[in-house]
MARDO-853393 format. One record per residue (C-alpha): residue in one letter; x, y, z. Coordinates in steps of 0.05 Angstrom, whole numbers, padded with zeros to 5 digits, always signed. Layout:
! MARDO-853393
aXYZ
...
This chain:
! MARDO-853393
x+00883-02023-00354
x+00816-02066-00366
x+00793-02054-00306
x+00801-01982-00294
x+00768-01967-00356
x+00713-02004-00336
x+00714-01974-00264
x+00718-01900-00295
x+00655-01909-00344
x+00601-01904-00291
x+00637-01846-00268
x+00640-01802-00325
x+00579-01810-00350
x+00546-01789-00283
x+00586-01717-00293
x+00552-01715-00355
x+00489-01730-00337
x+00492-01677-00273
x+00523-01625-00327
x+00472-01641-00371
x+00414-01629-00316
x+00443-01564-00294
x+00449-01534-00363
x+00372-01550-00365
x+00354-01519-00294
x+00402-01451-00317
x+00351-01448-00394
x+00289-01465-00359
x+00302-01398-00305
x+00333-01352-00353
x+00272-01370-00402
x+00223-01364-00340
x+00257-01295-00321
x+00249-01266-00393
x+00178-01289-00390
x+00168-01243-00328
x+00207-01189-00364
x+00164-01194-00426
x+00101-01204-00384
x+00123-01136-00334
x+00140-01086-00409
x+00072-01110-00431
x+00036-01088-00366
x+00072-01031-00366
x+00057-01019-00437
x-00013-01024-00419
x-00013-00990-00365
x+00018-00925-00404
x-00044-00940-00458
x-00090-00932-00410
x-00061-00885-00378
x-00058-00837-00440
x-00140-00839-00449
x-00156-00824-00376
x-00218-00778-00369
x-00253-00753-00315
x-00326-00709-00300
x-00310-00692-00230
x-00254-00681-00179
x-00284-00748-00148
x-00262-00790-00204
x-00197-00751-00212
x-00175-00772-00141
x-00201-00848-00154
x-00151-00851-00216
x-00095-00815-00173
x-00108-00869-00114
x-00114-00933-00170
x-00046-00903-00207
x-00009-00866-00154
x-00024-00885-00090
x+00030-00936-00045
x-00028-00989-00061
x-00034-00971-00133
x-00015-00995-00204
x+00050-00975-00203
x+00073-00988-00135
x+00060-01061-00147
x+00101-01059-00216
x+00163-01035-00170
x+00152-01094-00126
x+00158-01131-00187
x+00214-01099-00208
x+00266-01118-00157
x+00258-01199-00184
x+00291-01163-00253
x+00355-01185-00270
x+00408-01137-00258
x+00422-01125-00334
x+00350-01111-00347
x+00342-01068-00286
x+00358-01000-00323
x+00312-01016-00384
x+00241-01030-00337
x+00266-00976-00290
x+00262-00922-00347
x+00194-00946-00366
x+00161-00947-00294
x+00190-00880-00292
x+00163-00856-00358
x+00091-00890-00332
x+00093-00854-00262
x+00112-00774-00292
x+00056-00789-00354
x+00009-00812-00298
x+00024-00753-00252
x+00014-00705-00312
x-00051-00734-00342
x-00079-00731-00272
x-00049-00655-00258
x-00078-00640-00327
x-00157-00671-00316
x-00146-00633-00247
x-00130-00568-00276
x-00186-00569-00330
x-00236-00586-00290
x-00225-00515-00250
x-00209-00487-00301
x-00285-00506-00325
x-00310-00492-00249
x-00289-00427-00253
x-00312-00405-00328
x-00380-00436-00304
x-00401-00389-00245
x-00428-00325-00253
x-00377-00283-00212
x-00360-00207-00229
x-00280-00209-00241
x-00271-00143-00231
x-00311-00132-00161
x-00255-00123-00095
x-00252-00193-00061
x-00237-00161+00005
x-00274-00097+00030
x-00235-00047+00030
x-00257+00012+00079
x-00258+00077+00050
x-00241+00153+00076
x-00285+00204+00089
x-00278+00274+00064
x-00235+00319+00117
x-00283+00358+00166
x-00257+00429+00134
x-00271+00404+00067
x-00342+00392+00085
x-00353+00456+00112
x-00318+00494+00064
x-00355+00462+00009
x-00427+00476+00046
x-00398+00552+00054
x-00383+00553-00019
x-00458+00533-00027
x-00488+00571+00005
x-00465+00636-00026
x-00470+00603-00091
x-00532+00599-00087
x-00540+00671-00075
x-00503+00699-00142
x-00432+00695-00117
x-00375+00659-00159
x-00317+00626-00140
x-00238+00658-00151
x-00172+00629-00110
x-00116+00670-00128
x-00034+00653-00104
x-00012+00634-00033
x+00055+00665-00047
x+00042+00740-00064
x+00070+00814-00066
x+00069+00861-00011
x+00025+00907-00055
x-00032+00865-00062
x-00025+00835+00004
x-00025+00898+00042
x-00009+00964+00004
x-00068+00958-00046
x-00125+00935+00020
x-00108+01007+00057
x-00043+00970+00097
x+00009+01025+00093
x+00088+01014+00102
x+00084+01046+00166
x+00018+01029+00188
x+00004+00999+00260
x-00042+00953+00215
x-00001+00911+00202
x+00022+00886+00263
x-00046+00859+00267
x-00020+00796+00224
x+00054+00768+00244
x+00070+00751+00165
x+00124+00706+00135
x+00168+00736+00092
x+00201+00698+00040
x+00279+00718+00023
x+00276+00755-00048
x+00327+00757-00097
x+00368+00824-00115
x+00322+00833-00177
x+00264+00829-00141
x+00243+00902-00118
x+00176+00888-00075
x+00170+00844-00017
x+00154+00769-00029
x+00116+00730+00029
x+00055+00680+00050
x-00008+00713+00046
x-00032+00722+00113
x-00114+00723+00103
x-00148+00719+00036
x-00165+00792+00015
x-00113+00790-00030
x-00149+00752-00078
x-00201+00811-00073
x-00149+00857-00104
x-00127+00813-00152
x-00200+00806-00179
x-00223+00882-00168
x-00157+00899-00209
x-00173+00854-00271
x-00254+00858-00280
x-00310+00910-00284
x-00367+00913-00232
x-00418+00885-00220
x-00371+00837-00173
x-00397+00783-00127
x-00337+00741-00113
x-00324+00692-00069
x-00248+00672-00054
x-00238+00603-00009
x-00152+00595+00009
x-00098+00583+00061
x-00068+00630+00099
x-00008+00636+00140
x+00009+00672+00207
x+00079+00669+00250
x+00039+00651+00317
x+00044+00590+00364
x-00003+00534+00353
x-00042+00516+00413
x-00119+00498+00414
x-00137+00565+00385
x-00087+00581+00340
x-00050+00552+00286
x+00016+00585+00239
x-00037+00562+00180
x-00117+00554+00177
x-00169+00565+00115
x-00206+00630+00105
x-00273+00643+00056
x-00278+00713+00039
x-00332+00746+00005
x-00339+00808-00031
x-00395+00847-00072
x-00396+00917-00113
x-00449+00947-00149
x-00480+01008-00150
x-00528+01016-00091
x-00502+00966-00044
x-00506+00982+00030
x-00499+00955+00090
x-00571+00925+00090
x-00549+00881+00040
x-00491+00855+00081
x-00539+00844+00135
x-00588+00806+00099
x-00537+00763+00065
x-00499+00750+00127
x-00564+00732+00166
x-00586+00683+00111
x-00519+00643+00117
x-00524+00641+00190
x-00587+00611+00180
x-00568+00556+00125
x-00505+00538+00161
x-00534+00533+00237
x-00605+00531+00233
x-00664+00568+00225
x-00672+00591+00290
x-00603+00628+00296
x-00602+00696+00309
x-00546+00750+00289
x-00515+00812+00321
x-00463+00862+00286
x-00419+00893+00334
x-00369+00956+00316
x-00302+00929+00292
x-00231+00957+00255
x-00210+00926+00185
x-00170+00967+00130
x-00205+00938+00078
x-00273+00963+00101
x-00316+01023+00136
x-00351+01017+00165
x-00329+00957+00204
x-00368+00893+00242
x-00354+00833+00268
x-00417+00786+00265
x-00441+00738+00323
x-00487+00686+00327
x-00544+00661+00383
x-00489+00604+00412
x-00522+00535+00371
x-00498+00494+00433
x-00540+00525+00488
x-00586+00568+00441
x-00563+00632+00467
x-00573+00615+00545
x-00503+00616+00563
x-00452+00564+00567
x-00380+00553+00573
x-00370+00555+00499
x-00399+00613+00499
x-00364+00648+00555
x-00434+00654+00580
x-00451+00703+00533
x-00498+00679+00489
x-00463+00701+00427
x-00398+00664+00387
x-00361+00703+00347
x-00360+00681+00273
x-00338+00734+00220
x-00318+00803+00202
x-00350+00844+00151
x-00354+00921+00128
x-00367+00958+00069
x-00308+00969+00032
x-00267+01025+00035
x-00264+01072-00023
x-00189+01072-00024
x-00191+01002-00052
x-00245+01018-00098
x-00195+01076-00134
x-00130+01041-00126
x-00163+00980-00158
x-00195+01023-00219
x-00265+01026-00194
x-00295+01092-00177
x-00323+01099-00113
x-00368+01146-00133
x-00406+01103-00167
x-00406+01039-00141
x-00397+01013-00066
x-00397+00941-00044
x-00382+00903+00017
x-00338+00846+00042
x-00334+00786+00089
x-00288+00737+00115
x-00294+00675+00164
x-00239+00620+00179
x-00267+00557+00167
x-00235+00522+00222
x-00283+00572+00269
x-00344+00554+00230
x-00328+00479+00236
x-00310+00484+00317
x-00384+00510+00321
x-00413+00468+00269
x-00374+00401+00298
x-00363+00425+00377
x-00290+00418+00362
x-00253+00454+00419
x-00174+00440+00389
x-00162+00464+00327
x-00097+00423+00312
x-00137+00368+00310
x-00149+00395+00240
x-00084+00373+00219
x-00065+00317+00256
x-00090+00270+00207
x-00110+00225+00274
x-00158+00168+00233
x-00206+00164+00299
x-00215+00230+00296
x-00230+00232+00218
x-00280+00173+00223
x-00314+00215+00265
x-00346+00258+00207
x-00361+00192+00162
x-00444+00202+00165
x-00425+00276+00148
x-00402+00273+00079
């Protein structure tokens, strides 16, 4: 028994001392890997100090701090390769931090970014309000222009302006303008009816020229008259190149006492001259209204070939441009003005024929088309 006891000695105290020794090598790395741990929160508490009192005067300095803090070669990329020599236990504590240190980072950045634009754009002198792209603008529509420089024109000269409705009676239509029921007149215009009801006892339709606003005016005011009544009309015929089922009319009318058919002349020449050009002469050739008596229908020197003869002209010399007359003293009475006493004359033109002559427009739907190429055309008219 003596001697095993003194064989076993040596060999139990080795065990200690090897037990002993790797006790001391387990506390020496678990203290060394909380020094790392401790040493890695205090960067990153550092780091988020620093990162809270970023600044920055330019959008040079703001992409230096972005590639020092957020870059794969920055601050906080090297505290994640750090990170995986954390013990597993401590992993989810420094994980949240680095996290918490990369979105502040991100968002302090974002933030000096966005000011400093922010400061950019208070700083220049730009006009907020002004169109950043330009926009290309329309034109007025070729009839509009010449209507309005018709409208001038006789402004100018005393007359007023009246529009009465598109959708009127038969009576001031036609019955009240020397049109008969049973007239042959009135096959002159192919007119659309409009279906009435039972209650209503005259005829309801689309005007079919403009003269009805003449006996809507002469009906409701005293002479002296000089009127001037600009509207659409509308005719049952075909549209082709000379004809449409609706165009634009300007019609003019004037009573007074003493008016004759040297004033319509005069007035009628002086138009001709404003709208085509000094040089334009003027004919008045016999012609049939209702509305007027005499009759005339007025023509112009051609303004394309100055009254040598051309195909616009048929070769004549002369383009047709109005009617006129004085008007008849049946409209006068049935309207409340006595003819004995006062006279006056009247005009009409379609505007679409003023602007074919004005604009050497041969097709007159391409009026309404609404074709853009054409439109631009008139752009250094208006």
């Amino acid at each position: 028994m003596l001697k095993k006891h003194i064989y076993d000695a040596p060999k139990t105290s080795t065990l200690r001392l090897k037990t002993s020794w790797h006790g001391m090598i387990i506390n020496a790395t678990f203290a060394r890997n909380q020094s790392n741990i401790n040493m890695l929160i205090d960067k990153i508490e550092e780091l988020l100090k620093e990162v809270s009192q970023l600044s920055a005067n330019n959008a040079d300095e703001v992409e230096q701090l972005r590639l020092r803090y957020l870059s794969k070669k920055g601050e906080i990329n090297a505290l994640m390769s750090e990170f995986r020599n954390v013990a597993a236990d401590q992993k989810k504590t420094i994980g949240i931090k680095i996290n918490e240190l990369k979105q502040q980072a991100q968002e302090k950045i974002n933030a000096l970014r966005d000011s400093l634009q922010s400061t950019k754009t208070q700083d220049v002198d730009t006009d907020l309000t002004r169109t950043p792209y330009p926009i290309k603008l329309g034109t007025r529509h070729p009839l509009t222009l010449v209507q309005d420089e018709i409208i001038d024109i006789f402004a100018r000269m005393g007359f007023i302006l009246f529009q009465g409705p598109e959708i009127d009676d038969d009576e001031h239509v036609f019955t009240m303008l020397n049109f008969p029921a049973d007239h042959p007149a009135r096959d002159m215009q192919d007119t659309f009816f409009i279906e009435r009801d039972s209650n209503i006892t005259q005829n309801v339709l689309l005007r079919s020229h403009t003269t009805n606003d003449e006996a809507h005016y002469m009906s409701t005011n005293e002479p002296p008259i000089r009127v001037l009544c600009p509207g659409r009309v509308y005719r049952n015929e075909a549209i082709s190149a000379r004809a449409h089922c609706f165009f634009h009319q300007v019609e003019g009318l004037y009573i007074d006492k003493g008016v004759s058919f040297a004033d319509l002349k005069q007035v009628l020449l002086t138009f001709a001259r404003e709208m085509f050009g000094t040089n334009t002469k003027i004919r008045l050739r016999p012609s049939y209204f209702p509305f007027t008596e005499p009759s005339a229908e007025l023509d112009i020197s051609c303004n394309i070939c100055g009254g040598k003869g051309c195909g616009f002209c048929k070769h004549t010399g002369w383009v047709e441009i109005l009617g006129c007359g004085m008007t008849d003293p049946h409209d006068l009475a049935v309207c409340g003005i006595d003819p004995d006493i006062y006279t006056g004359y009247a005009f009409g033109m379609g505007v679409e024929r003023i602007a074919n002559l004005k604009y050497r427009v041969n097709d007159l739907r391409l009026f309404s088309e609404n074709d853009v190429r054409f439109l631009r055309e008139f752009e250094s008219a208006t």
